[in-house]
C-alpha positions as CSV (number, residue, x, y, z in Angstrom):
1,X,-33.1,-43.3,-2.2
2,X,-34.3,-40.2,-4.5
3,X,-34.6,-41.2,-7.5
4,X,-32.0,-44.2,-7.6
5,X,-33.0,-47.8,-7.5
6,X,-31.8,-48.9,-4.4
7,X,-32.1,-52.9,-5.3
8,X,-30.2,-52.0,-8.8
9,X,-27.1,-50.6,-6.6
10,X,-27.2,-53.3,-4.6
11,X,-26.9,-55.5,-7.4
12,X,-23.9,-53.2,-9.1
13,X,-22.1,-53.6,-6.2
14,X,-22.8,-57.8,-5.9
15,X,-21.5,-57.6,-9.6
16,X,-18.4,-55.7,-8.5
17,X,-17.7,-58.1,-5.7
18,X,-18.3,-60.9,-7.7
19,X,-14.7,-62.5,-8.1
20,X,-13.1,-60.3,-6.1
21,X,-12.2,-60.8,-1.9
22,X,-9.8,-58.0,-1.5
23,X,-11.2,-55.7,1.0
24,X,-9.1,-52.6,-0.2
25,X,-10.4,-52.8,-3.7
26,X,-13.8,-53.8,-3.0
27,X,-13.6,-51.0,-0.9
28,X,-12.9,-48.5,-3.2
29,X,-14.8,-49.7,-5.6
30,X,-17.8,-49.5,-3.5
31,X,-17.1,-45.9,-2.5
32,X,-16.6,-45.0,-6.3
33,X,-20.2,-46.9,-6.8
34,X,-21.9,-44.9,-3.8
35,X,-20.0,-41.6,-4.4
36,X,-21.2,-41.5,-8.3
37,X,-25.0,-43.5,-7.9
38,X,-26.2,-41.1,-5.4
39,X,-26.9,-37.8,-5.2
40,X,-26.4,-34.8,-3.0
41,X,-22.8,-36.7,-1.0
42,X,-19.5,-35.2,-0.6
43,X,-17.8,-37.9,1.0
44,X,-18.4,-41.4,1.0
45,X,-16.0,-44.0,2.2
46,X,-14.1,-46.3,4.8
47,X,-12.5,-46.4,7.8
48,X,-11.1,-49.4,9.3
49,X,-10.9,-50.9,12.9
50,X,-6.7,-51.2,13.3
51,X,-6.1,-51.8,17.2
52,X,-8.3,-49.1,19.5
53,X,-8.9,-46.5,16.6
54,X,-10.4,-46.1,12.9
55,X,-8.0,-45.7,10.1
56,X,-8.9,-43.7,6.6
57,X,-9.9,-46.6,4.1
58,X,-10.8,-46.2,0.4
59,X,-13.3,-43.2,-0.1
60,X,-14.5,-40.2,-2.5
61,X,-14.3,-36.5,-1.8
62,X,-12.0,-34.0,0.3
63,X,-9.2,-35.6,2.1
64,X,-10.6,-36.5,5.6
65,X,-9.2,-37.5,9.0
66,X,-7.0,-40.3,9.1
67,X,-7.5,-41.4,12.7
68,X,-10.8,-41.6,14.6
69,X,-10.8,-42.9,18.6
70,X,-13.3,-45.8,19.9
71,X,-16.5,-43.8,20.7
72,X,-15.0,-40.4,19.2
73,X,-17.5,-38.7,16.6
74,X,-19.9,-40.5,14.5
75,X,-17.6,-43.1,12.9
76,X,-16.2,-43.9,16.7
77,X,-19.7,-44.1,18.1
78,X,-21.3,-45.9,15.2
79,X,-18.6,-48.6,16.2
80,X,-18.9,-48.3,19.8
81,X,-22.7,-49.4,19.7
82,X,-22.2,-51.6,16.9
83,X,-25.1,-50.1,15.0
84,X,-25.7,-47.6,12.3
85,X,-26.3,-43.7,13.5
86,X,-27.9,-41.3,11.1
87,X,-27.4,-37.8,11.9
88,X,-30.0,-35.6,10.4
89,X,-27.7,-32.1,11.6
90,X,-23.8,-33.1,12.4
91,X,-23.5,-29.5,13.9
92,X,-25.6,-30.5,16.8
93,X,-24.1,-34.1,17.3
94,X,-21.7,-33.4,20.0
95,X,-18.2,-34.6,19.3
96,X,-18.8,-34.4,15.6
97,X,-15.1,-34.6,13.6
98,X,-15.7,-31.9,10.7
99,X,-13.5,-32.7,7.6
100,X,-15.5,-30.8,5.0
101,X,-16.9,-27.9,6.5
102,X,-19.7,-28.2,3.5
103,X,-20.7,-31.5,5.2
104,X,-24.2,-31.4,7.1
105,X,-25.7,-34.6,7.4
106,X,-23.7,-38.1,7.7
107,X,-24.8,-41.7,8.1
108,X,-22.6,-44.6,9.2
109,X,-22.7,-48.0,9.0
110,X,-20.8,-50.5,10.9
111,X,-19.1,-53.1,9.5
112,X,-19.3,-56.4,11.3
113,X,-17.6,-59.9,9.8
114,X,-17.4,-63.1,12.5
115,X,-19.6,-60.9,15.4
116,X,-16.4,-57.8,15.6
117,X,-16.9,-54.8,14.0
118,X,-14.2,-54.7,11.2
119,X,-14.5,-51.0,10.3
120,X,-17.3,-48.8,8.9
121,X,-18.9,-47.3,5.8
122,X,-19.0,-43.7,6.3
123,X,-20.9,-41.0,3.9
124,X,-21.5,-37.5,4.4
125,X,-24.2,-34.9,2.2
126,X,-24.3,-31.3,2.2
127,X,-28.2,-31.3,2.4
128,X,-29.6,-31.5,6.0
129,X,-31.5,-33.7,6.8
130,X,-30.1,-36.4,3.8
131,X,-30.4,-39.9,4.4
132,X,-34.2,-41.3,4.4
133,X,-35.2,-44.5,6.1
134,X,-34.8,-46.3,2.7
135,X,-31.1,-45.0,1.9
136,X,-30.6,-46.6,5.6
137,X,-31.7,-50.0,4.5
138,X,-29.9,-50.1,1.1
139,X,-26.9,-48.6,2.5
140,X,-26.6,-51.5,5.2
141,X,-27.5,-53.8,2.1
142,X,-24.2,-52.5,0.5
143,X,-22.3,-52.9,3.9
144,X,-23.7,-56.1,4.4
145,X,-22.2,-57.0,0.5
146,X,-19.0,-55.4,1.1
147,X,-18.4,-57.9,4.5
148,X,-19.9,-60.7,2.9
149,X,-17.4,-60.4,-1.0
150,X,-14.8,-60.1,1.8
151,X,-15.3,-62.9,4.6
152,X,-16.0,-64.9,1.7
């Protein structure tokens, strides 16, 4: 991650998690962490698998959509294959769900507790062209946190 200490985030958020199981307020607080630790996002945050569709979990930034299909933009597809999509250009990922018209680069991780995908940790930049190889690997560090604090 640019100039953030990816293994001291991942720590902040263990600390966070530390006594707490709730996945709503470990949720936000991890979004609050993410939003504030690293730079150039405008939306970082959760959606969560309720029946055949994402719902709008705890996140930062613009209000966003509250619904996303099974296999329907990035956060759809990320949990239809199960695995974590980085999209260097959202304007040429077809089927991309715009929410902040400023956005231009997204990553998402899935979430996955007991082998199901539970949901998924979603965060946007402005910058093309964002998220490096390394914020990939601490970013499904945090993920990895955030279901482990919850599945206790």
């Amino acid at each position: 991650m640019a100039t953030v200490d990816g293994a001291l985030v991942v720590a902040q958020a263990r600390a966070l998690f530390a006594d707490e199981r709730d996945p709503i307020a470990n949720a936000a607080n991890l979004s609050a962490l993410i939003f504030s630790t690293l730079p150039d996002l405008n939306w970082a945050g959760f959606y969560f698998v309720r029946g055949d569709e994402l719902v709008l979990g705890p996140f930062q930034g613009k209000p966003a959509s509250v619904r996303i299909a099974h296999g329907k933009g990035v956060c759809g597809t990320a949990w239809e294959r199960r695995e974590t999509i980085v999209v260097p250009d959202v304007h040429a990922f077809a089927g991309h769900i715009a929410c902040d018209s400023a956005s231009n680069s997204e990553i998402v991780i899935p979430l996955v507790a007991r082998s199901e995908v539970i949901g998924v940790l979603d965060i946007d930049s402005p910058i093309l062209d964002r998220f490096s190889a390394e914020d990939r690997h601490v970013l499904e560090e945090l993920a990895r946190a955030y279901v482990e604090a919850i599945a206790g």
